[in-house]
C-alpha positions in Angstrom: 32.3 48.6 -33.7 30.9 45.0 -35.7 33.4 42.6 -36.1 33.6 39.9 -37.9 36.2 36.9 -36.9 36.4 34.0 -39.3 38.3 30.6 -38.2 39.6 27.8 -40.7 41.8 25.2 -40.9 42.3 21.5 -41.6 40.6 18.8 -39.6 42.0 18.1 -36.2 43.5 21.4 -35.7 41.5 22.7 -32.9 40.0 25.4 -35.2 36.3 24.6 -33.7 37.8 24.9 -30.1 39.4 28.5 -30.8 35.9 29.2 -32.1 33.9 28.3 -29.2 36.7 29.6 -26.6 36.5 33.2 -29.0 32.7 33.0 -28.5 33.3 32.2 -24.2 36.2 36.0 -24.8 33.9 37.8 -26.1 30.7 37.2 -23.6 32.8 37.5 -20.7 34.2 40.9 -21.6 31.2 42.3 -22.1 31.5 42.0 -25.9 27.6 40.8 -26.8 25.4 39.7 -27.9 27.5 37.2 -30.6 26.5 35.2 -33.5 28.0 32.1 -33.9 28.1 30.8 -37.6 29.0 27.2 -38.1 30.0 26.9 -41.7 31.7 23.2 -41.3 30.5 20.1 -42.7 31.5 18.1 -40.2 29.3 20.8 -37.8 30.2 20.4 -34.0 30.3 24.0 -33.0 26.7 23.7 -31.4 28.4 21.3 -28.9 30.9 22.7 -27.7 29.1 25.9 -27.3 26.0 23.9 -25.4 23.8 24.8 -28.0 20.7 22.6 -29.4 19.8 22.7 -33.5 16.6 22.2 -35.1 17.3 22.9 -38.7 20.5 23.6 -40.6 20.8 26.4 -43.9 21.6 23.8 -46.0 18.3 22.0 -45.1 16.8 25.5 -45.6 18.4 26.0 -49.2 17.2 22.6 -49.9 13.5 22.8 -49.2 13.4 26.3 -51.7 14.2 23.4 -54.8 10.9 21.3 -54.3 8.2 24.2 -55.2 5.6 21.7 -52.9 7.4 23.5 -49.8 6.9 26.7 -50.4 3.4 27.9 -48.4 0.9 29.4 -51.0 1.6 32.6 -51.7 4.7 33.1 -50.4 8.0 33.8 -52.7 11.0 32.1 -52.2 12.9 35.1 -50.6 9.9 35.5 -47.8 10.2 31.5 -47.2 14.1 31.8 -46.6 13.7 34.7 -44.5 11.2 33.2 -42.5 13.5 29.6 -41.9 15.8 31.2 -40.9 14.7 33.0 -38.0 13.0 29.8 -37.4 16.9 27.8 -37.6 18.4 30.7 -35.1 19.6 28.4 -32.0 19.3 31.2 -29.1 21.4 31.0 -26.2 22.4 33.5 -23.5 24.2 36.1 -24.8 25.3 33.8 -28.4 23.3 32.7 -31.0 24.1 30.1 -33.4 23.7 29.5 -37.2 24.2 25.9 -38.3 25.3 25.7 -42.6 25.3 21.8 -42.3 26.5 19.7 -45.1 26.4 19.5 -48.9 23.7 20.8 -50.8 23.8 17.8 -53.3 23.1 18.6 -57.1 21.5 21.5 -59.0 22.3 25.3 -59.0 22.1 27.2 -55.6 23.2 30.2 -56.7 19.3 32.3 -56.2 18.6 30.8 -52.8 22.0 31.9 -51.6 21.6 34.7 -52.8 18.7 35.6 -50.6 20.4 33.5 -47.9 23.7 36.1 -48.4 21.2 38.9 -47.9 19.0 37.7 -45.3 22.5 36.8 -43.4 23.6 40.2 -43.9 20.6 41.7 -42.4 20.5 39.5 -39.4 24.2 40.0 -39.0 23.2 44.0 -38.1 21.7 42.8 -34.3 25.2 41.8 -33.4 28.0 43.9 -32.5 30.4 40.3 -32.7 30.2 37.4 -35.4 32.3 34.4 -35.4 32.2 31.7 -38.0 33.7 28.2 -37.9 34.6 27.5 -41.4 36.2 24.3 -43.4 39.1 24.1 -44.2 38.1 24.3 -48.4 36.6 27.9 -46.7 33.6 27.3 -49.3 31.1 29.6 -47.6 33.4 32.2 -47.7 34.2 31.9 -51.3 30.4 31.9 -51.6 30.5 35.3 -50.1 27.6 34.2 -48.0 29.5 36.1 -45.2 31.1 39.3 -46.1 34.0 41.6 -44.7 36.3 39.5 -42.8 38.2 41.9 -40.0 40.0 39.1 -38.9 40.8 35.3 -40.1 42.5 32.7 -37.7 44.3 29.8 -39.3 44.7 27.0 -37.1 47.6 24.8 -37.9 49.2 21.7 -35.7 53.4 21.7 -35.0 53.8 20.3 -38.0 55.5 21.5 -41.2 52.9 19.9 -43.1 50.3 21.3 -41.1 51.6 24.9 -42.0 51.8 23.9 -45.1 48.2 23.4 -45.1 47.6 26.9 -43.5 49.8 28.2 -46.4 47.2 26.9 -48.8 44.3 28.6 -46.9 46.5 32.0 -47.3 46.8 31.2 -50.9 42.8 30.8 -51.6 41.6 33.9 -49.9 44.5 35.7 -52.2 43.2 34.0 -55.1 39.8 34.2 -54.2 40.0 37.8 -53.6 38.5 37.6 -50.5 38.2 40.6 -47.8 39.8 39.8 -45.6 41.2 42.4 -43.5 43.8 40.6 -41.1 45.2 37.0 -41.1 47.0 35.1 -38.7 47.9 31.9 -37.9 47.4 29.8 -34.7 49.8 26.7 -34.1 47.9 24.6 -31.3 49.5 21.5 -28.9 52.6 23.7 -29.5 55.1 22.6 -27.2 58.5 24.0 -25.6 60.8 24.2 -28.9 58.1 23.7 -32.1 57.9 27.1 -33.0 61.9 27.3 -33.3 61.9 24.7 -35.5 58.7 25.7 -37.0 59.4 28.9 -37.6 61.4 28.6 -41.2 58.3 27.4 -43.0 56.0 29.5 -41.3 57.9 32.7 -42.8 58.1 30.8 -45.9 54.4 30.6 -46.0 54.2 34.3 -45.7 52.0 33.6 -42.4 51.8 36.3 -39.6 51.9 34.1 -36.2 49.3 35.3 -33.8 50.6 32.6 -31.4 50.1 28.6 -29.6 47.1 27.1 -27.5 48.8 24.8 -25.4 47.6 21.7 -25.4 44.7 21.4 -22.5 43.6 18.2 -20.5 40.8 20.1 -19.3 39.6 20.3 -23.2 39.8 16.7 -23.7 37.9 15.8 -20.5 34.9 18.1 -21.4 34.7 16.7 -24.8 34.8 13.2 -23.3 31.4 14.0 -21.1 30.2 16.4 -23.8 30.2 19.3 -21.7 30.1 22.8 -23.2 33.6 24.5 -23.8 32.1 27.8 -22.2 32.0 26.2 -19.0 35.5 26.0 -18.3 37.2 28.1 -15.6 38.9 31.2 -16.7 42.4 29.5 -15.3 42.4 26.7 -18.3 45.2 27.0 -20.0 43.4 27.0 -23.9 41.5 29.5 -22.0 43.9 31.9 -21.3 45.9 31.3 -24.4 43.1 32.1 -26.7 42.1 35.4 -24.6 46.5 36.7 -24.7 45.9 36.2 -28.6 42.7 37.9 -29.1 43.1 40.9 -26.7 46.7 41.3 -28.6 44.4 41.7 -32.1 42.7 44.4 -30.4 39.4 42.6 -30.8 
């Protein structure tokens, strides 16, 4: 069965860790081939999944405005669809999709369009897709990714920072957005936040799915740039993101 797991978030959260850890869950349990999707502006996903990029979409998107890029006769929709296969970063068992940053001025709306399509049909080679998204969750408003089965919303112990998540729950209601399941994720959590915590989160109308602990092991890795899929199965951030998924049934 395809599924489709979406993370967002504000900055700082962890949100692109759970991301890459979810990727690490699903390739070790036999749940593969996955496409990754890294729909941040601030893009980092490639690292921690050890995972080089050569173009990103929003490169791609940009090249269909100057008509000079285009190869002679070739429409717009057959240059899109041919970038990105080209953008694809393959790995073992993951791929990875890189949006990248703004698209700067003028009307996007026919190249993502075909981008939305094209995504669609590359989308059908993998059973799992997970997409690291921004916090604003603009690609997703874009409906460049359809049919959500399950959004994570990362959050700190903070009341503000479930505030924030609160405000992500508001948008995909007022966006419409389908998304079947939502639940939040409060990482660094430590013994006692959630009690104190747990007021607002109700009050937010959140579901928790539950807390990645905070991990030394995580730190260190970033520190040398090492690839979040190489940590042993024992981490801590390992095991807490595996309890929450396999709870979700994914």
């Amino acid at each position: 069965m395809k599924k489709h797991i979406a993370l967002a978030g504000k900055g700082g959260t962890g949100k692109t860790t759970f991301a890459a850890l979810t990727v690490g869950w699903l390739v070790k349990n036999g749940k593969k081939p996955v496409l990754a999707v890294d729909a941040d502006a601030n893009a980092n996903l490639n690292e921690a999944l050890g995972l080089p990029v050569s173009h990103t979409i929003s490169e791609i998107i940009s090249e269909t405005k100057e008509s000079k890029a285009l190869p002679a006769g070739m429409s717009k929709d057959q240059f899109i669809e041919y970038r990105l296969n080209a953008a694809l970063s393959e790995g073992k068992d993951v791929d990875l999709l890189v949006m990248g940053g703004p698209e700067g001025p003028g009307c996007y709306c026919f190249p993502n369009d075909l981008l939305r399509r094209h995504m669609e049909i590359l989308s059908r080679n993998y059973p799992y897709l997970v997409m690291d998204n921004e916090a604003g969750l603009e690609h997703l408003s874009r409906r460049v990714a359809r049919d959500v089965d399950v959004l994570f919303v990362t959050s700190d112990p903070t009341v503000r920072g479930i505030r924030s998540a609160g405000r992500v729950r508001a948008l995909v209601g007022a966006l419409r957005l389908d998304v079947r399941e939502m639940y939040l994720v409060v990482t660094r959590a430590r013994e006692g936040d959630l009690v104190a915590l747990m007021p607002e989160i109700e009050a937010q109308g959140l579901t928790l799915a539950g807390t990645v602990p905070f991990d030394p092991l995580v730190s260190e890795y970033d520190l040398k740039g090492r690839a979040l899929l190489e940590l042993p199965d024992d981490a801590p951030s390992v095991v807490a993101v595996g309890a929450i998924l396999e709870a979700r049934g994914i």
